[in-house]
mmCIF file of the N, C-alpha and C atoms, coordinates in Angstrom:
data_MODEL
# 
_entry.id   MODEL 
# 
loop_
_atom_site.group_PDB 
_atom_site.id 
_atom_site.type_symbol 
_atom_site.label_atom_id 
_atom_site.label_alt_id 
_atom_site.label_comp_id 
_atom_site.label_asym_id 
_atom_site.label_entity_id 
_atom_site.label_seq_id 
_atom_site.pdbx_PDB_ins_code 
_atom_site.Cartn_x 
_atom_site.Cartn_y 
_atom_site.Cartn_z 
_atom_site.occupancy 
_atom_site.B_iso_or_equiv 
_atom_site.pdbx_formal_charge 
_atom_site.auth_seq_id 
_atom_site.auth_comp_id 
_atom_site.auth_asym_id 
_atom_site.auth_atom_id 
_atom_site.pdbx_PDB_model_num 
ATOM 1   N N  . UNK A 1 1  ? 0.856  -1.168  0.000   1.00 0.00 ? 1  UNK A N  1 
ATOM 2   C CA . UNK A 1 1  ? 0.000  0.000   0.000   1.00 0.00 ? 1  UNK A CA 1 
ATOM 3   C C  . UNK A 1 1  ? 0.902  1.231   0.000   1.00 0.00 ? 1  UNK A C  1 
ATOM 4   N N  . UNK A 1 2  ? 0.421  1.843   -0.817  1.00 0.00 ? 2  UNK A N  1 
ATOM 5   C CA . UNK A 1 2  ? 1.451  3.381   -0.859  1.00 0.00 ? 2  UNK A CA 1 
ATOM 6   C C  . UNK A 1 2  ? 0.399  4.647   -0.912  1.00 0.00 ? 2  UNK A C  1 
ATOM 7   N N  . UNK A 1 3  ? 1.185  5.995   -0.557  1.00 0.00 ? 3  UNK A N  1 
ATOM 8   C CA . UNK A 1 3  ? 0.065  6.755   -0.235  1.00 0.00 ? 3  UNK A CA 1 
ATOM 9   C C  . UNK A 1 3  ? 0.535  8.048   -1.233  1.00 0.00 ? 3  UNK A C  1 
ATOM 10  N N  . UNK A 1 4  ? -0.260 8.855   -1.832  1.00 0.00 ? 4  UNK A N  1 
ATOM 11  C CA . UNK A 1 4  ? 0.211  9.678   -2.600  1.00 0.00 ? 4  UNK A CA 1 
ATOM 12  C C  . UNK A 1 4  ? 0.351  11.437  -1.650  1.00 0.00 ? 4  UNK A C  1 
ATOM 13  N N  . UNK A 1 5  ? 0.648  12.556  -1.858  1.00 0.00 ? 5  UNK A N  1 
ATOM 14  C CA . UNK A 1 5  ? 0.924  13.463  -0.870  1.00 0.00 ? 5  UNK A CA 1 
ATOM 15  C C  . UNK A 1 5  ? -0.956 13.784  -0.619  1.00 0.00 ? 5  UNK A C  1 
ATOM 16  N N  . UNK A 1 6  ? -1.410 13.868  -1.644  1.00 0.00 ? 6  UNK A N  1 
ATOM 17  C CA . UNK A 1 6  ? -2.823 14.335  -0.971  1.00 0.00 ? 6  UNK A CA 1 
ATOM 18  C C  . UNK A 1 6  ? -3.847 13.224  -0.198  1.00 0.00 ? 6  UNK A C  1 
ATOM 19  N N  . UNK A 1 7  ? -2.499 12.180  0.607   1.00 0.00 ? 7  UNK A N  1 
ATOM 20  C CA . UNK A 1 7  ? -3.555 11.124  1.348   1.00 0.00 ? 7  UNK A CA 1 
ATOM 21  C C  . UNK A 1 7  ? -3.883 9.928   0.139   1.00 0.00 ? 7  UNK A C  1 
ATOM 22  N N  . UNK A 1 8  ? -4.186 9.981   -0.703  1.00 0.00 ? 8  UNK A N  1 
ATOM 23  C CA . UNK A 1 8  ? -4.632 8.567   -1.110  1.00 0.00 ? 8  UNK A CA 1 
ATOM 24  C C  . UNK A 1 8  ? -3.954 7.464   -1.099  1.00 0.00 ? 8  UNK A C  1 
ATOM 25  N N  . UNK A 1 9  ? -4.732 6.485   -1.286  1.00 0.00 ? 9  UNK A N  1 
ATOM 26  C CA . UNK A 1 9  ? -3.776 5.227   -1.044  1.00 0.00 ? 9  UNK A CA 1 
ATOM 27  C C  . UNK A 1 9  ? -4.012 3.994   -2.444  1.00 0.00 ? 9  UNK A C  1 
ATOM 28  N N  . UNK A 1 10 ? -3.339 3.548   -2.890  1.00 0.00 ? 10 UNK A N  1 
ATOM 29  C CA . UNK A 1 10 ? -3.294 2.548   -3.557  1.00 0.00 ? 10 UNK A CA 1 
ATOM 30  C C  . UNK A 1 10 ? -2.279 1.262   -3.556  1.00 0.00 ? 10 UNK A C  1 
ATOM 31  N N  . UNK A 1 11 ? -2.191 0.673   -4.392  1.00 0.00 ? 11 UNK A N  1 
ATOM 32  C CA . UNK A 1 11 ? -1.624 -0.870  -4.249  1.00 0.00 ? 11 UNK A CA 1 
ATOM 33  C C  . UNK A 1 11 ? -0.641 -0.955  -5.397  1.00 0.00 ? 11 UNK A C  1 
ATOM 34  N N  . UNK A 1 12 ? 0.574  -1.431  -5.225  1.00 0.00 ? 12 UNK A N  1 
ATOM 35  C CA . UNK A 1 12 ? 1.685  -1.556  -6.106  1.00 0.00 ? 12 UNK A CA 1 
ATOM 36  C C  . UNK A 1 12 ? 1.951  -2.654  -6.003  1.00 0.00 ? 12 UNK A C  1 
ATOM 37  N N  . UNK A 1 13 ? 2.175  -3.483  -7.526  1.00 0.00 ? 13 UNK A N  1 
ATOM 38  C CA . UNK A 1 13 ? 2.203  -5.172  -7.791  1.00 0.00 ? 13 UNK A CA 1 
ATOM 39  C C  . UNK A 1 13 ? 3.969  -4.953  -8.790  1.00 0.00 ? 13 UNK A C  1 
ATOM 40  N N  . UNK A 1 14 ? 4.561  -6.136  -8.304  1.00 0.00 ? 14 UNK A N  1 
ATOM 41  C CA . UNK A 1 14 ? 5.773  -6.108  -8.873  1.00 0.00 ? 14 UNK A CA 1 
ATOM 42  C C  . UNK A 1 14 ? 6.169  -7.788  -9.363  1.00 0.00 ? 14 UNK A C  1 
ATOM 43  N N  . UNK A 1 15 ? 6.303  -7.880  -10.544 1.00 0.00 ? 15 UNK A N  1 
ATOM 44  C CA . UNK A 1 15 ? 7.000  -9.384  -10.804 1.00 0.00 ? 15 UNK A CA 1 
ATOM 45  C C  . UNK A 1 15 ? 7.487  -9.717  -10.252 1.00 0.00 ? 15 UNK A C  1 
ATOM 46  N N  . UNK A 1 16 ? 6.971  -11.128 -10.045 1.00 0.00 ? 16 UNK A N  1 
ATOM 47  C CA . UNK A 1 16 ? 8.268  -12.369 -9.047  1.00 0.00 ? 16 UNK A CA 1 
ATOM 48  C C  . UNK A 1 16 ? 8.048  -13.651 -10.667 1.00 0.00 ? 16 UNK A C  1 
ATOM 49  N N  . UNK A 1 17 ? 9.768  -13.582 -10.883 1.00 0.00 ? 17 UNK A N  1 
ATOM 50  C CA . UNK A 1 17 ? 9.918  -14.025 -11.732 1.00 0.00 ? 17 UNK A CA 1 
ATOM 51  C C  . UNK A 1 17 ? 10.301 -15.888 -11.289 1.00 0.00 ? 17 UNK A C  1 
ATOM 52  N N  . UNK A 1 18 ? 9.928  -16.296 -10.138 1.00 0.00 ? 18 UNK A N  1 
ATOM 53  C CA . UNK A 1 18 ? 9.842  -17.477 -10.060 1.00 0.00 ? 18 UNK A CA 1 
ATOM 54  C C  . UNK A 1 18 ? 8.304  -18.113 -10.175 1.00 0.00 ? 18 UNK A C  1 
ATOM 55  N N  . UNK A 1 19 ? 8.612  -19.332 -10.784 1.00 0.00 ? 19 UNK A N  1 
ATOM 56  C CA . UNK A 1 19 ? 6.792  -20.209 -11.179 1.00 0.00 ? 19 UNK A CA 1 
ATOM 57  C C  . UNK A 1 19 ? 7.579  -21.311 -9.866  1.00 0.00 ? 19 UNK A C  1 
ATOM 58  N N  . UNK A 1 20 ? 6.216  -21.356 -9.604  1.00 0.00 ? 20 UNK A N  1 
ATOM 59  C CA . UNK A 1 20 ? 6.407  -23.013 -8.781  1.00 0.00 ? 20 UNK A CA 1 
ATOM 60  C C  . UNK A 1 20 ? 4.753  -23.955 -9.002  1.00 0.00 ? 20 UNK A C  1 
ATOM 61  N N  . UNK A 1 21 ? 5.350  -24.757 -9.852  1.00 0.00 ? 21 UNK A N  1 
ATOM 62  C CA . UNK A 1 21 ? 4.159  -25.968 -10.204 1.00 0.00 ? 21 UNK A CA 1 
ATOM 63  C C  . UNK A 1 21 ? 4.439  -26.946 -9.448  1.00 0.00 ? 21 UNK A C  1 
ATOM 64  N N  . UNK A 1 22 ? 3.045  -27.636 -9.466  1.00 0.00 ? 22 UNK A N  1 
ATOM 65  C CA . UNK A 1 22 ? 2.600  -28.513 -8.426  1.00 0.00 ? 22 UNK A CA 1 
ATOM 66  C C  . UNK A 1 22 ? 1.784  -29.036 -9.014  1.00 0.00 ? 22 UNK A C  1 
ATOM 67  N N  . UNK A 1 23 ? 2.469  -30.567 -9.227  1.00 0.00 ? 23 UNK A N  1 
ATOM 68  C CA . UNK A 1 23 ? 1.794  -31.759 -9.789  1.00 0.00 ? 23 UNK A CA 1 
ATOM 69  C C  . UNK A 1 23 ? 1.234  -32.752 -8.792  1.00 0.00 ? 23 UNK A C  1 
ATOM 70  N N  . UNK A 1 24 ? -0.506 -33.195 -8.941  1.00 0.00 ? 24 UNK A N  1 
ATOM 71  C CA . UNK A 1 24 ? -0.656 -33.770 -7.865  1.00 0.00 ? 24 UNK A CA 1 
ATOM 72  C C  . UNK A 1 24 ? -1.377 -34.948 -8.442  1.00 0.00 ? 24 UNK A C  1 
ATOM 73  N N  . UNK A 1 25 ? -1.399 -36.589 -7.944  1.00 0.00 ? 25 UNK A N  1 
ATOM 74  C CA . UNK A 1 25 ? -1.774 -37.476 -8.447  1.00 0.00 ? 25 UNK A CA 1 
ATOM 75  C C  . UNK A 1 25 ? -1.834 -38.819 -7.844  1.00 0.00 ? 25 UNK A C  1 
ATOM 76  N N  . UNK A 1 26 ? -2.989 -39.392 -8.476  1.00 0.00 ? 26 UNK A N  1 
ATOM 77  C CA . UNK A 1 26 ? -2.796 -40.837 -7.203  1.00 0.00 ? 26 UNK A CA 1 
ATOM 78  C C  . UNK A 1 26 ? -1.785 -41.253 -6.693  1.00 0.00 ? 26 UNK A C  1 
ATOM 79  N N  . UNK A 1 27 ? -0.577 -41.456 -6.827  1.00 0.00 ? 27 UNK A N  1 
ATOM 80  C CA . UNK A 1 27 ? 0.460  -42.052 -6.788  1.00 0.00 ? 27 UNK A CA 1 
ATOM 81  C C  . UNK A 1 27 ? 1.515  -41.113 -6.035  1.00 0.00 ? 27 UNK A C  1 
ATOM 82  N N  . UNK A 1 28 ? 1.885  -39.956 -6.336  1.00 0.00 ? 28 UNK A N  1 
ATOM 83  C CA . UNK A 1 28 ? 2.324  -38.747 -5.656  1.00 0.00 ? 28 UNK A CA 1 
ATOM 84  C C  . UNK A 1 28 ? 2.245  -37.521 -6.130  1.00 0.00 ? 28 UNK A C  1 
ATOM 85  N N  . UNK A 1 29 ? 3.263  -36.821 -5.312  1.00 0.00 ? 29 UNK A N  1 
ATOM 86  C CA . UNK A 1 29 ? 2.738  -35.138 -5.342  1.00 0.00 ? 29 UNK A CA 1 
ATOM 87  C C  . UNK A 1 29 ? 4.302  -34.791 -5.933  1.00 0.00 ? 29 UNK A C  1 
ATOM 88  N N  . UNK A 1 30 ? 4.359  -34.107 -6.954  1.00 0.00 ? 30 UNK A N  1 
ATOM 89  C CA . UNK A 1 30 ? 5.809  -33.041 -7.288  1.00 0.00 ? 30 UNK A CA 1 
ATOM 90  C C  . UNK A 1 30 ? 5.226  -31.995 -7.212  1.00 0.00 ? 30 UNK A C  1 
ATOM 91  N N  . UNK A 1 31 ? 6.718  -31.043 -7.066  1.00 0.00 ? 31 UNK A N  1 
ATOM 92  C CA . UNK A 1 31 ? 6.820  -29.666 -7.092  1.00 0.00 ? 31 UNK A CA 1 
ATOM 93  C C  . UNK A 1 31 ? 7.930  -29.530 -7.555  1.00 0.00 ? 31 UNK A C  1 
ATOM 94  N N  . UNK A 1 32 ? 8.012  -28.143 -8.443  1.00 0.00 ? 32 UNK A N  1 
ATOM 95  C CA . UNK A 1 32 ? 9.129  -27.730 -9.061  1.00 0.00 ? 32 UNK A CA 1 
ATOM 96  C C  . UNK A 1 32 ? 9.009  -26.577 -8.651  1.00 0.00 ? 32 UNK A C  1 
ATOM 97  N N  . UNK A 1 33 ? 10.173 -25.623 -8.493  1.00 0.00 ? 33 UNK A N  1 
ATOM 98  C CA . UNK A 1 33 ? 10.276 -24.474 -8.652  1.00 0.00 ? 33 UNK A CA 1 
ATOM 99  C C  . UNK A 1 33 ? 11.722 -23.927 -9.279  1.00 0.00 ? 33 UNK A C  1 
ATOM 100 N N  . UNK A 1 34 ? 10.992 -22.884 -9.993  1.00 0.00 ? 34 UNK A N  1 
ATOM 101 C CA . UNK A 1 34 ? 12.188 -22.145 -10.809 1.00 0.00 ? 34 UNK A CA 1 
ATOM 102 C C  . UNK A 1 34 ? 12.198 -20.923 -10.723 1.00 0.00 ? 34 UNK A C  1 
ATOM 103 N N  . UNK A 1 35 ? 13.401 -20.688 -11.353 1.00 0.00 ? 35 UNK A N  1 
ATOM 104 C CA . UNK A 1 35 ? 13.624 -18.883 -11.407 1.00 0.00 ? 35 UNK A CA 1 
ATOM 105 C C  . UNK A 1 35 ? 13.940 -18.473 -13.162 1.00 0.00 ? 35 UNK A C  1 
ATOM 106 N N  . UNK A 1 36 ? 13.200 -17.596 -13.424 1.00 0.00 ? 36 UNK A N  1 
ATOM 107 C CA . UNK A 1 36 ? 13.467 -17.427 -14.731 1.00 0.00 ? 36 UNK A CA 1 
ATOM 108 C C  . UNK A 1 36 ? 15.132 -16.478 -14.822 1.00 0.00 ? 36 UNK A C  1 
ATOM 109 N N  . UNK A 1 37 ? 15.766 -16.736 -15.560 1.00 0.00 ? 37 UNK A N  1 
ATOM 110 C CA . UNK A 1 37 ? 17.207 -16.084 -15.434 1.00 0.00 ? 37 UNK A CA 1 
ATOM 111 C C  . UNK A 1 37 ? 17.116 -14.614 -16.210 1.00 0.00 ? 37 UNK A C  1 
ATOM 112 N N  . UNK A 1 38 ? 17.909 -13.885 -16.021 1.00 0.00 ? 38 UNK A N  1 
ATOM 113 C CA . UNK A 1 38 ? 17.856 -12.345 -16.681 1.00 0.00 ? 38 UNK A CA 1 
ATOM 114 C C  . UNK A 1 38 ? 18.140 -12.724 -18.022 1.00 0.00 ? 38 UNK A C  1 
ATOM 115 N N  . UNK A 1 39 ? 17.697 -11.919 -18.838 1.00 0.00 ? 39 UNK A N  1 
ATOM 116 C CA . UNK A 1 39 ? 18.255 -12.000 -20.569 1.00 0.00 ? 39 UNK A CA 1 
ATOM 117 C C  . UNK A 1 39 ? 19.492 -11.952 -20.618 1.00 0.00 ? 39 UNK A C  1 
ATOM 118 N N  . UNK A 1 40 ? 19.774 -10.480 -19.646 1.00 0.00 ? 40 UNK A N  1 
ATOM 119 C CA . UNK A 1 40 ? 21.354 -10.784 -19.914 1.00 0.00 ? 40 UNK A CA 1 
ATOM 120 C C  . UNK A 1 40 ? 22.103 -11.651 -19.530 1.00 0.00 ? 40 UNK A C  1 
ATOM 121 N N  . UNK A 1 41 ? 21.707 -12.755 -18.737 1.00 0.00 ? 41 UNK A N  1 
ATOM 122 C CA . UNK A 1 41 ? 22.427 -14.037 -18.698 1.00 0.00 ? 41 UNK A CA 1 
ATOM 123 C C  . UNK A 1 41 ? 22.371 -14.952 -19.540 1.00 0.00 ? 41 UNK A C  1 
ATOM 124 N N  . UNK A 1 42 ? 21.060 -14.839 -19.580 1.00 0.00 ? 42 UNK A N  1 
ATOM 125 C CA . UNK A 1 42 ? 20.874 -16.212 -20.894 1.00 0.00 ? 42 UNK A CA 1 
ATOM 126 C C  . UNK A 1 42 ? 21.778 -15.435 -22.043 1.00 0.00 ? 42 UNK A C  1 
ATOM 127 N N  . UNK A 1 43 ? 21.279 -14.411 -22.448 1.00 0.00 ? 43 UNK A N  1 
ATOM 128 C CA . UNK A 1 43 ? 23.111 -13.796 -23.689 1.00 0.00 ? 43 UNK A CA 1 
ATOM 129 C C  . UNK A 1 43 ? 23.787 -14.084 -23.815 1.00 0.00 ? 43 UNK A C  1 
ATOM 130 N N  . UNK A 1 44 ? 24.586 -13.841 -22.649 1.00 0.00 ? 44 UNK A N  1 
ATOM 131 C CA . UNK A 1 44 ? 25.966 -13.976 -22.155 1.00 0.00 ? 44 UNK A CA 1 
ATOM 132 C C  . UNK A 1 44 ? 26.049 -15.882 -22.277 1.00 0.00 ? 44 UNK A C  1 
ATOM 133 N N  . UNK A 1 45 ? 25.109 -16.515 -21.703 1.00 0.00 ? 45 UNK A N  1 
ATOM 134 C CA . UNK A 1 45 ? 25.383 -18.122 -22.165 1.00 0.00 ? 45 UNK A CA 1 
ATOM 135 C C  . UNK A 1 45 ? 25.584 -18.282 -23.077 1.00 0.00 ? 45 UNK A C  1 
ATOM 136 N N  . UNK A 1 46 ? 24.492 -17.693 -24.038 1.00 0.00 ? 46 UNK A N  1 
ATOM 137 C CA . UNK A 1 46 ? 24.416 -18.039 -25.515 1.00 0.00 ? 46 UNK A CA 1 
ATOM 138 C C  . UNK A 1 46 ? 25.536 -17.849 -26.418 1.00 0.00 ? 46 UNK A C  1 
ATOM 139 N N  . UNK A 1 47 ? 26.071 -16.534 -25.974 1.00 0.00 ? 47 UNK A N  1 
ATOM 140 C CA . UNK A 1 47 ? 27.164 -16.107 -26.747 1.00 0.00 ? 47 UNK A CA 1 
ATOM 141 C C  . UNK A 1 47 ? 28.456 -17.061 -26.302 1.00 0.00 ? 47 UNK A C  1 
ATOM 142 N N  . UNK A 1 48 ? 28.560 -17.364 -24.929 1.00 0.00 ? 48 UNK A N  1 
ATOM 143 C CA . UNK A 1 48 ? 29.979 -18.294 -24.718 1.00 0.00 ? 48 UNK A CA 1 
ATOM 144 C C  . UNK A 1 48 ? 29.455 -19.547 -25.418 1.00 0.00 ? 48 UNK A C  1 
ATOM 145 N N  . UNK A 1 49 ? 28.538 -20.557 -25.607 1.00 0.00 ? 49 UNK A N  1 
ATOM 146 C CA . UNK A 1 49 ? 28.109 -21.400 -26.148 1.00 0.00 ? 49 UNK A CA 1 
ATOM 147 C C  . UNK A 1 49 ? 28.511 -21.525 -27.838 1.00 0.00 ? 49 UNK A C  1 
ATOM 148 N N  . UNK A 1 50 ? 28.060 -20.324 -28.226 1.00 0.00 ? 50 UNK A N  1 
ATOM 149 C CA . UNK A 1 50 ? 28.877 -20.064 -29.768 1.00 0.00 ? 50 UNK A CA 1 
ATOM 150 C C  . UNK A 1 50 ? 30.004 -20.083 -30.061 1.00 0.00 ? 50 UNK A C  1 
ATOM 151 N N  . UNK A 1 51 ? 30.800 -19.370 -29.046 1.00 0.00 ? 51 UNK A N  1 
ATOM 152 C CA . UNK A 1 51 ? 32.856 -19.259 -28.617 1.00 0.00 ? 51 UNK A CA 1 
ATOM 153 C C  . UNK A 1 51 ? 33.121 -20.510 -29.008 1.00 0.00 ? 51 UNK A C  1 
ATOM 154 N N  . UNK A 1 52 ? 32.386 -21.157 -28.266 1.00 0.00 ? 52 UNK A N  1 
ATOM 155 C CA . UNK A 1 52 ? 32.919 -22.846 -27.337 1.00 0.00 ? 52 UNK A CA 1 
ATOM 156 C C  . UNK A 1 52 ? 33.061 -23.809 -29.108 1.00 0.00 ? 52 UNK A C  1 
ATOM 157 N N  . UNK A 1 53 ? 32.081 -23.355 -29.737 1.00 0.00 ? 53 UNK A N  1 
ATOM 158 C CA . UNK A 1 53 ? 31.511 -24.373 -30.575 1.00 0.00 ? 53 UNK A CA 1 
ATOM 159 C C  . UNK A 1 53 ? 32.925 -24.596 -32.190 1.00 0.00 ? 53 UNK A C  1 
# 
């Protein structure tokens, strides 16, 4: 909740770049969770991946 100078108030939402799925089933229960990586990392992989090749 944040408030602006003349008193009002509203609500500020911010990405959370992790998913967490949840598989559920007779037999058992998974969960995964991940983090999505910055572009500029995945780049930077991509580009040493090309070096490498």
């Amino acid at each position: 909740m944040e408030y602006d100078e003349d008193g009002h108030h509203f609500q500020t939402y911010t990405a959370d770049p992790t998913q967490i799925v949840i598989g559920i089933s007779e037999e058992n229960a998974d969960v995964t969770i991940s983090k999505r990586e910055k572009m500029t990392d995945r780049f930077s992989e991509f580009i040493n991946q090309v070096r490498d090749q």
